[in-house]
TINUTOR-157180 format. One line per field, with one value per residue: residue number from 1; residue in three letters; x, y negated, z of N, C-alpha, C in turn. Coordinates in nm, 2 decimals, padded with zeros to 4 digits, m for minus. Atoms other than C-alpha are relative to their C-alpha. Example, Ala and Ser with C-alpha at 12.3 -4.5 7.8 and 13.67 -1.06 7.14 Angstrom:
2
resi	c(1|2)
resn	c(ALA|SER)
n_px	c(00.09|m00.09)
n_py	c(00.12|00.11)
n_pz	c(00.00|00.00)
ca_px	c(01.23|01.37)
ca_py	c(00.45|00.11)
ca_pz	c(00.78|00.71)
c_px	c(00.09|m00.08)
c_py	c(m00.12|m00.11)
c_pz	c(00.00|00.08)
END
This chain:
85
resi	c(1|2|3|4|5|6|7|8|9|10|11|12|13|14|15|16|17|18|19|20|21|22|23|24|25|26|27|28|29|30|31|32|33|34|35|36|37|38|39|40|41|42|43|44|45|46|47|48|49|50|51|52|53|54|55|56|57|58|59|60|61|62|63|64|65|66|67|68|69|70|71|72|73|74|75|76|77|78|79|80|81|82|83|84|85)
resn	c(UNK|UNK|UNK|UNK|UNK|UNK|UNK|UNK|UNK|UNK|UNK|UNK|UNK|UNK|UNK|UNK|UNK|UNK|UNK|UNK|UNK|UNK|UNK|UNK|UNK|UNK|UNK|UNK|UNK|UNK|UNK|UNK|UNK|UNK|UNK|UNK|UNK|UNK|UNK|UNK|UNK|UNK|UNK|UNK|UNK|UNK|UNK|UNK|UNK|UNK|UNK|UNK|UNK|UNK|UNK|UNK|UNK|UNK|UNK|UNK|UNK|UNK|UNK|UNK|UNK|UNK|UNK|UNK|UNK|UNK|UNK|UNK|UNK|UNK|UNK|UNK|UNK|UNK|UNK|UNK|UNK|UNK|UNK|UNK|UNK)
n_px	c(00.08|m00.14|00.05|m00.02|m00.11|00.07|m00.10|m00.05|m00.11|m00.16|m00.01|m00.04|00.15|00.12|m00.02|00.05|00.21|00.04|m00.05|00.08|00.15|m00.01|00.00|00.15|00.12|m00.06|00.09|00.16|00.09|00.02|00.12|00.10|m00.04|00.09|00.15|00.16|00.03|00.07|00.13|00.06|m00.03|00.08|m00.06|m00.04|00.13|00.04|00.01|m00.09|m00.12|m00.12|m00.09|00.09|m00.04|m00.09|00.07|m00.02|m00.12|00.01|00.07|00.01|m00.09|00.06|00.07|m00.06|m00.09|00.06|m00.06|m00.13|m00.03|00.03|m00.05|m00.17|00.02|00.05|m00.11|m00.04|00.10|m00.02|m00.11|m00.03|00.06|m00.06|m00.16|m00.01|00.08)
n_py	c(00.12|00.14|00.16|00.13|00.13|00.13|00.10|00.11|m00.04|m00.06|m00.13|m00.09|00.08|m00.09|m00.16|00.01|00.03|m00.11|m00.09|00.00|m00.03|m00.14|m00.02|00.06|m00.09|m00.14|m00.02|m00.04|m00.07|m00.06|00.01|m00.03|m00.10|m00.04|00.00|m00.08|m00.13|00.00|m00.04|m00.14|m00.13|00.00|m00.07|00.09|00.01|00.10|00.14|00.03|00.00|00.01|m00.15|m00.13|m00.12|m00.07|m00.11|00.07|m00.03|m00.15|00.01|00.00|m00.10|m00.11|00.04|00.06|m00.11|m00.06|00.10|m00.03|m00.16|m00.02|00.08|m00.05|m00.09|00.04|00.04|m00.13|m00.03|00.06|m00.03|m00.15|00.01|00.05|m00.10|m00.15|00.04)
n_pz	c(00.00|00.03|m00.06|00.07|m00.07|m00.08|00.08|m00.16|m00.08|00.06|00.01|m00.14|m00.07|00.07|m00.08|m00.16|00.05|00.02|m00.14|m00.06|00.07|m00.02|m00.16|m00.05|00.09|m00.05|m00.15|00.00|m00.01|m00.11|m00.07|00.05|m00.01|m00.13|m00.03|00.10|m00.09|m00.18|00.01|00.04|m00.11|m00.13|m00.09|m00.05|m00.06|m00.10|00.09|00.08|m00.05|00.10|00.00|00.00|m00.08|00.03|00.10|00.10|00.08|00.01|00.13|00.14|00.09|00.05|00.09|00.12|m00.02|00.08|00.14|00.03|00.01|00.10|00.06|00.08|00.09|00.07|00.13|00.07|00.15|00.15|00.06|00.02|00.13|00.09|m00.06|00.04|00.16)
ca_px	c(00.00|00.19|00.12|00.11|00.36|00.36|00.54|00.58|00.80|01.17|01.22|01.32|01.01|00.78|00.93|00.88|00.48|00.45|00.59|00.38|00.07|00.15|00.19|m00.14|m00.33|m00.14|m00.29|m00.63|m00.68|m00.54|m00.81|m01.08|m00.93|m01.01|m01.33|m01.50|m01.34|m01.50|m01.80|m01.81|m01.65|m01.96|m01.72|m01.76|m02.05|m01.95|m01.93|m01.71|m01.37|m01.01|m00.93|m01.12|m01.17|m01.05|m01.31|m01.34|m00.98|m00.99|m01.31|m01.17|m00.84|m01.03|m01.19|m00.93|m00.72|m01.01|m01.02|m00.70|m00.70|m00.96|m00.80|m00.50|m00.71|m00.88|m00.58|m00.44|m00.73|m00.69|m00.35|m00.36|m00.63|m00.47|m00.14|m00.34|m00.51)
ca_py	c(00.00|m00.32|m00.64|m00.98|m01.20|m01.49|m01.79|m01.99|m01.77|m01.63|m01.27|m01.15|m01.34|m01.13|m00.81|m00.90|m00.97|m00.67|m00.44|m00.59|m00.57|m00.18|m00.13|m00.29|m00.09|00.23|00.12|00.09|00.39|00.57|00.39|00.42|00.83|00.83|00.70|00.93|01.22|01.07|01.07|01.41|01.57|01.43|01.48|01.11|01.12|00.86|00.43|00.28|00.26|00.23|00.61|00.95|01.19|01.48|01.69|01.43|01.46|01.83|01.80|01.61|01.78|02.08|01.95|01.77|02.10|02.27|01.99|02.02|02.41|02.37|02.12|02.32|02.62|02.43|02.29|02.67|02.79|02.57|02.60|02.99|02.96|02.74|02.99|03.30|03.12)
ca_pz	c(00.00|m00.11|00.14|m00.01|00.02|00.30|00.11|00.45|00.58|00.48|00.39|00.76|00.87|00.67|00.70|01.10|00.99|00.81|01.08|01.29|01.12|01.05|01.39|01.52|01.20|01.38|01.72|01.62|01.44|01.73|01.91|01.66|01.67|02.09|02.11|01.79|02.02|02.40|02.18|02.03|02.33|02.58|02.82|03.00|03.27|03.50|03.38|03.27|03.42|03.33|03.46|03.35|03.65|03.69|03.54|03.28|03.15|03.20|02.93|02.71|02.68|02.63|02.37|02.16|02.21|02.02|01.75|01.71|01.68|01.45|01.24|01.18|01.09|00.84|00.63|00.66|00.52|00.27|00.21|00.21|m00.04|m00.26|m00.20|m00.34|m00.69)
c_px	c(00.09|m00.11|00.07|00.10|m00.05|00.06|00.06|00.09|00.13|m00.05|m00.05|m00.14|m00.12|00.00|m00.06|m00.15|m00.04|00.02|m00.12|m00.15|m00.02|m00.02|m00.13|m00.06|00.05|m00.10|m00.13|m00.05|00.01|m00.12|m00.11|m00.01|m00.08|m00.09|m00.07|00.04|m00.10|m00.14|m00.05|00.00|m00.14|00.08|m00.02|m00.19|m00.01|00.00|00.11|00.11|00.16|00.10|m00.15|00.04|00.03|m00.07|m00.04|00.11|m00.01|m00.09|00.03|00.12|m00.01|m00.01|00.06|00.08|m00.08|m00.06|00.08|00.06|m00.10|00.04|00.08|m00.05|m00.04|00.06|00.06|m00.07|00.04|00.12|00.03|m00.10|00.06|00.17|m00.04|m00.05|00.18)
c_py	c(m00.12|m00.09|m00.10|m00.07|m00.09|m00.08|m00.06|00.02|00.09|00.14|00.06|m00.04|00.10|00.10|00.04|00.05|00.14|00.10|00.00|00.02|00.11|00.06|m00.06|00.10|00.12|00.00|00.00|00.11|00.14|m00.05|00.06|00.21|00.05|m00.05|00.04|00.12|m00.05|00.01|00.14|00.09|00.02|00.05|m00.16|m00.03|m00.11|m00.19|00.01|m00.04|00.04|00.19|00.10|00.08|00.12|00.09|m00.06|m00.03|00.10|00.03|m00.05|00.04|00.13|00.00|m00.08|00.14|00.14|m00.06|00.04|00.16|m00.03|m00.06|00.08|00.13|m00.04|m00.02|00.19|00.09|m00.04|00.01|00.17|00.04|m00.06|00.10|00.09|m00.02|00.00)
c_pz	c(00.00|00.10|m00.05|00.06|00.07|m00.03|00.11|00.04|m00.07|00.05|00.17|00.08|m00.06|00.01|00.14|00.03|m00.03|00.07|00.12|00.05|m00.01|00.10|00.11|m00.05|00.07|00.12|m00.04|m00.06|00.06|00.12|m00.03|00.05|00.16|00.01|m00.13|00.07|00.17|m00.09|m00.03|00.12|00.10|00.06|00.16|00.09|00.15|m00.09|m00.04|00.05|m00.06|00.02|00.02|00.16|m00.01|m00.11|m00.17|m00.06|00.02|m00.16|m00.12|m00.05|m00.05|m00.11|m00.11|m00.01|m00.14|m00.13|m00.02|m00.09|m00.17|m00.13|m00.09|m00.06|m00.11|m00.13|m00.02|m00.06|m00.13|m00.10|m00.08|m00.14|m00.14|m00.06|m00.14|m00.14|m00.14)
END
């Protein structure tokens, strides 16, 4: 993905920009990422607070553990398929 030039600013200034910008778009769609898993998991049954309990991190590492699992079966399916054509 090319990012536009920023004329204002000298090379090293932009580079900086874009880095930084990359790095934001990284964090948010690890954000976006954890909250479409706290929703699928239902694992979050108290408000809203800055720490899961116990049983509520227990749940949802369960539960990305088993995304995850499935994930990787999915592509090897696919791959193994693609393998045997």
């Amino acid at each position: 993905m090319s990012t536009p030039q920023i004329p204002q600013f000298d090379a090293a200034t932009q580079a900086e920009l874009r880095d930084f910008i990359e790095e934001e778009q990284a964090k948010a769609k690890l954000q976006a990422s954890v909250h479409d898993l706290t929703d699928r998991c239902d694992c979050i049954t108290g408000g809203i607070s800055s720490k899961f309990s116990k049983s509520e991190a227990s749940c949802l590492e369960n539960c990305v553990d088993r995304f995850l699992d499935t994930s990787l079966f999915i592509v090897n399916t696919i791959q193994n398929q693609q393998g045997g054509h």
